[in-house]
N, C-alpha and C positions, 0 to 999 in steps of 0.2 A: 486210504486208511493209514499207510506210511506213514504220507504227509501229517497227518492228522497229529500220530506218534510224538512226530520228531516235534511237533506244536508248540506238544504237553510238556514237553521233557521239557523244552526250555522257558518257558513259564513256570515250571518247578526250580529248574537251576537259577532263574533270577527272584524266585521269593524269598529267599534270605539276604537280597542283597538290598532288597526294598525294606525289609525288615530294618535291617540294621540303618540302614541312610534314614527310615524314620524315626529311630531309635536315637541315632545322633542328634536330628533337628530338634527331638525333643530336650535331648539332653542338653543342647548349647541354648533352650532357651529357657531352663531351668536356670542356666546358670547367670543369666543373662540381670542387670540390674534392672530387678523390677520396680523395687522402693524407687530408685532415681525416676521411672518412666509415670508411676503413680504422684510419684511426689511433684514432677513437672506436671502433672492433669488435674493436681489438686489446687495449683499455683493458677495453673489457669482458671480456673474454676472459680478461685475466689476474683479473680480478677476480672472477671466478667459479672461478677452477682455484685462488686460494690462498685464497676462504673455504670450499670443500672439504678444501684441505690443513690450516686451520685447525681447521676441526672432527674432521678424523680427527686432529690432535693433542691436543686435548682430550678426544675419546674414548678416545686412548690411555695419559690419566692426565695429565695437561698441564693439569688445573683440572674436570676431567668437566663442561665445557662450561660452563662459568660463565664471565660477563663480570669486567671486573676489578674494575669498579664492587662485584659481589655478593660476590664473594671476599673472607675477612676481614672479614666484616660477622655479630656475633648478629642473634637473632631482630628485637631492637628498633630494628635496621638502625643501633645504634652499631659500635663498633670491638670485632672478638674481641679476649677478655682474654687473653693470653699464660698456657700453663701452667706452674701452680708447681714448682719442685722442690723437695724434702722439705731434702737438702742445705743450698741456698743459704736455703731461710727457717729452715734451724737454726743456720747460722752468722751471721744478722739477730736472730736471739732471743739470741742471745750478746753482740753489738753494741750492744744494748738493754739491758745488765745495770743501767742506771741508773733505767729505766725500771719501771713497775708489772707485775708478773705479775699475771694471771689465769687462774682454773681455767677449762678450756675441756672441755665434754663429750657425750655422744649418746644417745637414747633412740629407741627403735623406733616409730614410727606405727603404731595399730590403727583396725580399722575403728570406726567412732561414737566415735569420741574418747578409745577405750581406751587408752593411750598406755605403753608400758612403761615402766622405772626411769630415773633417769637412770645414765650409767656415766660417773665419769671418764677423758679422754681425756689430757691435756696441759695446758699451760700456752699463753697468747700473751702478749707484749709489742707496743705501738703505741708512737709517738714522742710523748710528753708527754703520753701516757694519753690520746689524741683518738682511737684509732677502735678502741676495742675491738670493737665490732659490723661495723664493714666486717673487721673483723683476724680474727674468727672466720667470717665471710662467705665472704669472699676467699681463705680458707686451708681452705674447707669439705671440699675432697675432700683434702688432705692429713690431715687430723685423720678422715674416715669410713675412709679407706685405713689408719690406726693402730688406728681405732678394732677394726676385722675382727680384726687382728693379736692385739690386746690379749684380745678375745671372742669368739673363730672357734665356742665352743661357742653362744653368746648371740645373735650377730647371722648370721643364714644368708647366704648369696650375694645374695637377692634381696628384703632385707630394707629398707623407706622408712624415711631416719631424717631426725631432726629436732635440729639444732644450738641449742646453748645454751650459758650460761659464768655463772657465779657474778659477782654483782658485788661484792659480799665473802663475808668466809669466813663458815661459817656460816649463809649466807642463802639463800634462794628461790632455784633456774635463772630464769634468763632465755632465755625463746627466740629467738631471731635468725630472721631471715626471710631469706634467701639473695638475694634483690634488692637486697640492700643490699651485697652484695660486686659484682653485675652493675651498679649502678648507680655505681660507686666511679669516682673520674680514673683514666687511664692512668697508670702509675709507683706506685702507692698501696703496689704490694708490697713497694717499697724502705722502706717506713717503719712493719715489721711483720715480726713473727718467730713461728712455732711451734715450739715443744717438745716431740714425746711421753713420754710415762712410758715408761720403759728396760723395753724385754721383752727380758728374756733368753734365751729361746728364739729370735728373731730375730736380737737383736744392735743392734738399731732403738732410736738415742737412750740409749747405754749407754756408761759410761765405762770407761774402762781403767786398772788401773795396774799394770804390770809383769808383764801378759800375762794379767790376771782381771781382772772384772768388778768393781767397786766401785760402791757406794751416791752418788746423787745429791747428798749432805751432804757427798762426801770429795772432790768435782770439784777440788778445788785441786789436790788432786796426783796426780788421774786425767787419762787422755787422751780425749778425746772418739772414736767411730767414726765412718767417716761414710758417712754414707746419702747414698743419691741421689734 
């Protein structure tokens, strides 16, 4: 029963001391900067609601979540090359009339090194005969895209081809290696023209005079059509 006493008493003597120590914690976090702790969980807040709105914009076709950094970048993490248009590199091969023509043309890859004929495709011009090889490079899917055109029986849908261009008449293809139009400056394609051979069933690179078709030799007083 003592014990019991003496218990009491001191769990009375220490109830004011718990009083007040909780009296204090409250008071130090009255004082305590709330705004700042709200104002950080509102920061966060928004910034978790719009990298969610972010991402559902980019899933919704807005870059399919690529940063901006990746965007516009090839494989070799340089700058994509802008695609050509058939058009504007036929009215640059015109521009170039002072310049060197070259035969530019395509042959089908076989397996073990079988390799088919070659087939003329067109002609390029470069600015002072310097990049015949970046000029057939750079211009590689406008000349395979003629090339279909020109050989829709010869070259099927799914058909590896391999670019090349006569360095004169007469003489050996030369192969071209298509890295060397991917490894070319930016702007390169302003100083570089293709021309394909006029199919007349298309209409692609075909002159005009007075509403028929005329022969490439009669261009002075033909009108060009123009392709896109």
């Amino acid at each position: 029963f003592i014990s019991s006493r003496k218990k009491n008493a001191n769990m009375k003597s220490s109830a004011p001391f718990i009083l007040f120590l909780s009296s204090s914690l409250t008071a130090v976090t009255a004082f305590a900067p709330v705004s700042l702790s709200n104002e950080m969980v509102h920061r966060d807040t928004l910034s978790a609601c719009f990298a969610g709105e972010t991402s559902a914009l980019f899933m919704a076709g807005f870059g399919g979540g690529e940063t901006s950094s990746k965007r516009g970048k090839n494989k070799k993490g340089g700058a994509k090359l802008p695609k050509l248009k058939a058009k504007a590199q036929w009215d640059r091969y015109a521009e170039l009339k002072q310049c060197q023509k070259v035969t530019v043309g395509v042959r089908m890859k076989g397996d073990g090194g079988d390799n088919g004929d070659w087939m003329e495709v067109g002609r390029v011009r470069s600015e002072n005969h310097e990049f015949t090889e970046v000029a057939v490079a750079r211009q590689r899917a406008l000349i395979a895209e003629h090339a279909k055109r020109l050989y829709p029986v010869q070259i099927p849908a799914n058909a590896v081809l391999e670019w090349g261009y006569l360095p004169e008449e007469n003489s050996e293809w030369a192969v071209v290696d298509k890295s060397k139009g991917d490894e070319a400056p930016a702007g390169i394609e302003k100083k570089m023209g293709f021309e394909g051979i006029s199919d007349k069933a298309t209409g692609f690179y075909c002159f005009y005079h007075e509403g028929r078709i005329v022969e490439r030799e009669e261009e002075g007083k033909g009108k060009r059509t123009s392709v896109v």
